[in-house]
C-alpha positions as CSV (number, residue, x, y, z in Angstrom):
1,X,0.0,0.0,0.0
2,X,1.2,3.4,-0.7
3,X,2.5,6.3,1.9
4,X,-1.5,7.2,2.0
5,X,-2.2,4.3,3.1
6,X,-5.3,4.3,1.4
7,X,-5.9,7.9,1.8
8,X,-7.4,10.2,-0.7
9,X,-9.0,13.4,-1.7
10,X,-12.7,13.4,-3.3
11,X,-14.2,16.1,-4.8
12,X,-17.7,16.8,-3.7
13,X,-20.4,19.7,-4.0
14,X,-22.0,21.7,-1.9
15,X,-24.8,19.1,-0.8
16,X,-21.7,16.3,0.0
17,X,-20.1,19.1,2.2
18,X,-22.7,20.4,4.4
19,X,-23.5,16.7,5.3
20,X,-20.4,15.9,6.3
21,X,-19.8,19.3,7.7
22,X,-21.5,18.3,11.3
23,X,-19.0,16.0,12.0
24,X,-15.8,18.5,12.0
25,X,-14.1,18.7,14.9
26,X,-13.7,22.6,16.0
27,X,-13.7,23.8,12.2
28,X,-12.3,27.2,11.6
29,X,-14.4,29.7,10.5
30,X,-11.7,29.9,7.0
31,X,-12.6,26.3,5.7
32,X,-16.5,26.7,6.2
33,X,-17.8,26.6,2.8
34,X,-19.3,29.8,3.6
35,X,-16.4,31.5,4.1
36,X,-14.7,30.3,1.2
37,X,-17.4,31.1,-1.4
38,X,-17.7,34.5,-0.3
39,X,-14.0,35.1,-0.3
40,X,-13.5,33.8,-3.5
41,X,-16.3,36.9,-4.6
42,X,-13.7,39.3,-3.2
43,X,-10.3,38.0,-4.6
44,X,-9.2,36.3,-7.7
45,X,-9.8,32.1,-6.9
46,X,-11.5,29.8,-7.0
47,X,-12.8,27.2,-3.9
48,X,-12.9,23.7,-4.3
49,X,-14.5,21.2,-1.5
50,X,-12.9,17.6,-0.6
51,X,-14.0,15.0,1.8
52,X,-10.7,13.1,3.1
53,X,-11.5,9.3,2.7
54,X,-9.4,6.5,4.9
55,X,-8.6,3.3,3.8
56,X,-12.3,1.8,4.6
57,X,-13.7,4.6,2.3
58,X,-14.8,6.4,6.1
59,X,-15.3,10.7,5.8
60,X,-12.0,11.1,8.1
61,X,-11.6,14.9,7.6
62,X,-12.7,17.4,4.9
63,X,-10.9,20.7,3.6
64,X,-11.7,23.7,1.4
65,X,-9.5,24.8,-0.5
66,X,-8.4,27.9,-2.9
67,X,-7.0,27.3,-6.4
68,X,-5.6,29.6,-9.0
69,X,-5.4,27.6,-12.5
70,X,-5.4,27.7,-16.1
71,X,-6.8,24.7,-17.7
72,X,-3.8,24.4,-20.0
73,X,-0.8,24.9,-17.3
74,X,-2.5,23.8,-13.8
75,X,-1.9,26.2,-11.6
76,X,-1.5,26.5,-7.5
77,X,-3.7,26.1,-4.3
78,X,-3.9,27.1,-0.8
79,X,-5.8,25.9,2.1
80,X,-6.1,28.1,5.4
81,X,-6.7,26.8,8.6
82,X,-7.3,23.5,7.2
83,X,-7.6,20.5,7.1
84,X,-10.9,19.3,9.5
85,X,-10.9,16.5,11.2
86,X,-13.5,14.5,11.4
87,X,-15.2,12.5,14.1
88,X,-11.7,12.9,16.5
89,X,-8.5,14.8,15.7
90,X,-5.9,13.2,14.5
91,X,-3.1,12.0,15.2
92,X,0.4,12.3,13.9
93,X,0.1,9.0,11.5
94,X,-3.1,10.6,10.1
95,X,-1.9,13.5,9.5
96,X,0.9,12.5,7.7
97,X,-1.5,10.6,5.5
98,X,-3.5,13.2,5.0
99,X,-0.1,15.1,3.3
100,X,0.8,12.0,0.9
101,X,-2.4,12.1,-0.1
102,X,-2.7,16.0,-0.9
103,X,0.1,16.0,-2.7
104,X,-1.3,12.7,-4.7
105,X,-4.1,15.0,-5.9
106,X,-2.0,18.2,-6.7
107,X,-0.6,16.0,-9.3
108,X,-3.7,14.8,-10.5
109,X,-5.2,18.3,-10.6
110,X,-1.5,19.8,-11.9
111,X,-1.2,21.7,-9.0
112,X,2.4,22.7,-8.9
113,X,2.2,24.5,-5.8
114,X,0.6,24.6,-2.8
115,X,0.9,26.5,0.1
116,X,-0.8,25.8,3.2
117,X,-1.5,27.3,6.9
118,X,-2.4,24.3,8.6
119,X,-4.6,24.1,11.3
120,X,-2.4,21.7,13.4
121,X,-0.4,22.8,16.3
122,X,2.6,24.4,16.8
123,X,4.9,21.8,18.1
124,X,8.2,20.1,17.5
125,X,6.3,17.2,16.6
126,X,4.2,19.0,13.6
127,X,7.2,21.0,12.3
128,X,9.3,17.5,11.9
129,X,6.3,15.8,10.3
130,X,6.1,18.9,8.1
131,X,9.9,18.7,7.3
132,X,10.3,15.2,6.4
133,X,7.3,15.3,4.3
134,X,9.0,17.8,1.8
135,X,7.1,20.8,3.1
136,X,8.8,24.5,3.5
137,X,8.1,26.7,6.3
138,X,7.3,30.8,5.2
139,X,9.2,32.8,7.8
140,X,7.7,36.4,7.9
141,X,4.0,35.4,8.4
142,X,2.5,35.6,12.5
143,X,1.1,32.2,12.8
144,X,-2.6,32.1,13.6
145,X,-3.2,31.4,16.9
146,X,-6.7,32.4,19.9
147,X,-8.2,31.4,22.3
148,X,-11.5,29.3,22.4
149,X,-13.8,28.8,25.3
150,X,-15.9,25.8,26.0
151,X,-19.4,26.6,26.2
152,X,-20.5,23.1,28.0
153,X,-20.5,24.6,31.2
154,X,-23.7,26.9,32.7
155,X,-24.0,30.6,32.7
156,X,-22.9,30.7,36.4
157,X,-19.9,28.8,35.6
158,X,-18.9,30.5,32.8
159,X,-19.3,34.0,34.7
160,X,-17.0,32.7,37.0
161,X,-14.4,31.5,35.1
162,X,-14.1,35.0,34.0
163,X,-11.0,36.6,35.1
164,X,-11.6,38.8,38.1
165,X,-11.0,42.6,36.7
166,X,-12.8,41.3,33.1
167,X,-15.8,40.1,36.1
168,X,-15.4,43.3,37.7
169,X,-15.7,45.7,34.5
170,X,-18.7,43.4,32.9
171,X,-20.9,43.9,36.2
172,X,-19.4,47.8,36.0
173,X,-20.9,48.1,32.5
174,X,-24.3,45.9,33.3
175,X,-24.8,48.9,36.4
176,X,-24.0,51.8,34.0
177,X,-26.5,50.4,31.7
178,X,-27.1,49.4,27.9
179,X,-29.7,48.4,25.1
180,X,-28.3,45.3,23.5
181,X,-30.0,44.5,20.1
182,X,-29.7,41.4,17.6
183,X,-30.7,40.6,14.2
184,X,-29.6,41.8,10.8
185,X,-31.4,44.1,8.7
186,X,-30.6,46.1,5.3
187,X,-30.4,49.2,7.3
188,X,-28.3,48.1,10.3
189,X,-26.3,46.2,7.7
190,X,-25.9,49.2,5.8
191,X,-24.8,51.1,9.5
192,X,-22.9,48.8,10.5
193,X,-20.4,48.9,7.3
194,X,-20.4,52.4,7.4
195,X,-18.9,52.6,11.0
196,X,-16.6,49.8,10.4
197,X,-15.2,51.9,6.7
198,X,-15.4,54.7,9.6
199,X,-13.2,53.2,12.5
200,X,-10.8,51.3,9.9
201,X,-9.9,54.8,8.7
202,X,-9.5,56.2,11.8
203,X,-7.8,53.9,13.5
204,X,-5.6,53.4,10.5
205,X,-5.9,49.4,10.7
206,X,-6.7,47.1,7.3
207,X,-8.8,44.4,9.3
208,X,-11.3,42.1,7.2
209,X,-12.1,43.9,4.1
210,X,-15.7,45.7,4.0
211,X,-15.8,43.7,0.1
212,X,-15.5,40.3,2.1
213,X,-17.9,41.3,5.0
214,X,-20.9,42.4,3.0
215,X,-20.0,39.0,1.2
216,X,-20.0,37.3,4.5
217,X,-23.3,39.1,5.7
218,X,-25.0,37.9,2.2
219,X,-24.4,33.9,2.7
220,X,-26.9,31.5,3.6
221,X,-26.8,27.7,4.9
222,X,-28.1,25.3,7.2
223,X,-24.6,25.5,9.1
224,X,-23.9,29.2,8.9
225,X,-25.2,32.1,11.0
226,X,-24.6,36.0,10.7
227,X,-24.8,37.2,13.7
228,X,-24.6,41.4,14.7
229,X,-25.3,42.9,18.0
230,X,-25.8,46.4,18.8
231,X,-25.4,48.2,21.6
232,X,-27.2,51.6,22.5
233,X,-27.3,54.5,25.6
234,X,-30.5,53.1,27.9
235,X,-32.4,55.9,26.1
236,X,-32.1,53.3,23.1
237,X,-31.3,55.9,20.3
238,X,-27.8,55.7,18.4
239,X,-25.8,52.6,18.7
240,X,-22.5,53.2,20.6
241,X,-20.9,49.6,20.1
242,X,-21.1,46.9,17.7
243,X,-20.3,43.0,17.5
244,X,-20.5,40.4,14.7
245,X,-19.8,36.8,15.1
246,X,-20.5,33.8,13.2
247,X,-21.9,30.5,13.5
248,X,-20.0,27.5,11.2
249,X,-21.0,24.1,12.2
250,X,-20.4,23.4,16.2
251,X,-18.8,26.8,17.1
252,X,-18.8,30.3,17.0
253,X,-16.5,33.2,16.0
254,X,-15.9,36.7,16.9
255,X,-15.1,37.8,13.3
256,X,-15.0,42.1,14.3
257,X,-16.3,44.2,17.2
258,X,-16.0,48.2,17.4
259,X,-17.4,51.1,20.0
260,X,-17.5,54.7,19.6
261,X,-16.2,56.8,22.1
262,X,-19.4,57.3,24.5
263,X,-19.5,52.8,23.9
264,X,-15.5,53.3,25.4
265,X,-17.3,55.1,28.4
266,X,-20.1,52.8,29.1
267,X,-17.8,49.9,28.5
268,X,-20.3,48.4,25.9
269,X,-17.6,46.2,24.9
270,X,-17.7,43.8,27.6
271,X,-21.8,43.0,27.5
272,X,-21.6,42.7,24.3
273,X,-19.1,40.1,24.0
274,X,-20.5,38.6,27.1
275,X,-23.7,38.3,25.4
276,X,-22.5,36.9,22.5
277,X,-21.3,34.0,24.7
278,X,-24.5,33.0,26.6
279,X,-26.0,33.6,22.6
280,X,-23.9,30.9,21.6
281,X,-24.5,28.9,24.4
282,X,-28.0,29.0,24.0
283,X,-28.0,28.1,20.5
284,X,-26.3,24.6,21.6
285,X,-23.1,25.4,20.2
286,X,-20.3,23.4,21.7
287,X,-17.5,26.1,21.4
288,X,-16.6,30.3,21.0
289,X,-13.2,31.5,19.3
290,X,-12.4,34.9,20.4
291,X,-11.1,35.2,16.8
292,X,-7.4,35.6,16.9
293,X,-4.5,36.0,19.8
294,X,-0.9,36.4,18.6
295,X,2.3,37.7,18.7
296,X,0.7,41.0,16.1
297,X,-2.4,41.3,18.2
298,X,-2.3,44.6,20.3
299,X,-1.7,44.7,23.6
300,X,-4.7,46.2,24.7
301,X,-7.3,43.4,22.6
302,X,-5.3,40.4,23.6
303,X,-5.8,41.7,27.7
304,X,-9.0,41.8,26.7
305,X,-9.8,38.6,24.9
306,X,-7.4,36.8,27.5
307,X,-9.5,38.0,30.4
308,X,-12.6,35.8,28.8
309,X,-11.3,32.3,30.7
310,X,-10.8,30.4,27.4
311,X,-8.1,27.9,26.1
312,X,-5.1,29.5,23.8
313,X,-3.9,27.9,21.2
314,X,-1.3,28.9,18.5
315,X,-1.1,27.0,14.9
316,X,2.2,25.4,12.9
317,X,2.3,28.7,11.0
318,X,2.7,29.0,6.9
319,X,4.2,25.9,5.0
320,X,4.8,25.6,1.0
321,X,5.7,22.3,-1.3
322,X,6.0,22.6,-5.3
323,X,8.3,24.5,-7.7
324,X,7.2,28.0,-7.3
325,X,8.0,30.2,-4.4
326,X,5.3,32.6,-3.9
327,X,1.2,32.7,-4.8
């Protein structure tokens, strides 16, 4: 039997995907299908979908990813955050399967070069696997890492795994007082991308493009949710604070969040992320990414996202195998 071990890459469509999508194990937002669709409106590529077979034809993992091609000369692919396990996380054999069997299919699909930000963790273990599979590490690119919070707990247990002065300012905010609202409409779509175009310029910061998060806001599926809270004065007029995160499969992430200056007063940041949470947990969702902890992250966000209680975690970083050097 080959290096796969009986591995292999299978093309399927949208229905084949969302089936097998409730069996990912703490997929990133990046490799929902969602996700990938709308990003591919934004920039030039295009997504393909691929359930991850084992030897006993079983849906072991699954993994979008984004190609650049000309029929005539193949071309090059990426996939971000990826690939998703399925069922359990795998292991180091598996994962080395997984790799055979990728580049097994870049040949078939003439894919000459691939470059990859795995979803695997940043260990010794994952970079030598990496290595002696013929992969390249990117220097020069902050590996993705967060922090993601278990929602299996109750509210009261989840309040009180809150770090103390993050406690302290949320029951400081809940006293000074706030309208939270949810739901998305044209108009508070329309709001909320104006004040995001607003605080990007001012604070001078590129973020998620407003191209991809009007995509985003536009997609539809039986695994995705849009999700945007507002928060307003108690006289419930103009909004002073915004949140969106984003239901894909078990989980939720914070994709962006943003106060004016009276919201910086009121500290509207903290009930909104704090509602966000017990949203989730309502919803029956197993898990919350805070969206992004690492070594770029400002000071001032990562106290803030660290003061939530949850699990940090930090990815293998950027990896390449083929002929060319760049995408």
């Amino acid at each position: 039997m080959s290096r796969t071990q009986g591995w292999r890459l299978t093309e399927t469509d949208a229905a084949g995907w969302d089936a097998a999508w409730p069996m990912a194990h703490q997929p990133a937002l990046t490799q929902s299908r969602e996700y990938a669709e709308a990003l591919c409106r934004t920039v030039r590529c295009r997504a393909r979908f691929f359930l991850i077979h084992d030897a006993h034809g079983l849906v072991r993992g699954m993994t979008a990813i984004l190609v650049r091609e000309a029929w005539w000369l193949g071309g090059g692919a990426r996939i971000n955050r990826g690939p998703v396990a399925c069922g359990s996380p795998w292991n180091d054999e598996e994962r080395s399967r997984f790799l055979w069997a990728l580049r097994q299919a870049a040949f078939r699909q003439r894919w000459w070069y691939l470059r990859c930000a795995f979803g695997w963790p940043e260990t010794p273990e994952t970079r030598n696997l990496l290595a002696a599979t013929g992969w390249r590490h990117l220097p020069g690119h902050d590996p993705w890492g967060s922090h993601r919070l278990s929602l299996r707990a109750g509210t009261e247990a989840l309040r009180a795994n809150l770090l103390g002065k993050w406690r302290n300012l949320l029951g400081k905010a809940e006293r000074m007082g706030c309208v939270i609202r949810t739901g998305v409409t044209e108009e508070r779509l329309r709001e909320l991308l104006d004040g995001y175009a607003a605080f990007q310029r001012d604070k001078g910061f590129d973020g998620i493009s407003l191209p991809l998060l009007r995509a985003l806001a536009s997609r539809r599926g039986q695994n995705w949710g849009f999700h945007l809270l507002t928060a307003h004065a108690p006289d419930g007029r103009e909004a002073i604070g915004s949140l969106v995160t984003i239901t894909h499969g078990d989980g939720a992430t914070w994709l962006i969040g943003m106060t004016s200056e009276e919201g910086r007063r009121r500290l509207v940041n903290y009930p909104l992320l704090w509602r966000a949470i017990l949203d989730a947990r309502e919803q029956g969702l197993a898990w919350f990414d805070l969206g992004g902890v690492n070594a770029a992250t400002p000071a001032g966000i990562r106290h803030f996202k660290e003061g939530v209680g949850a699990t940090p975690y930090l990815l293998v970083g950027e990896w390449s195998w083929g002929f060319w050097r760049s995408w």
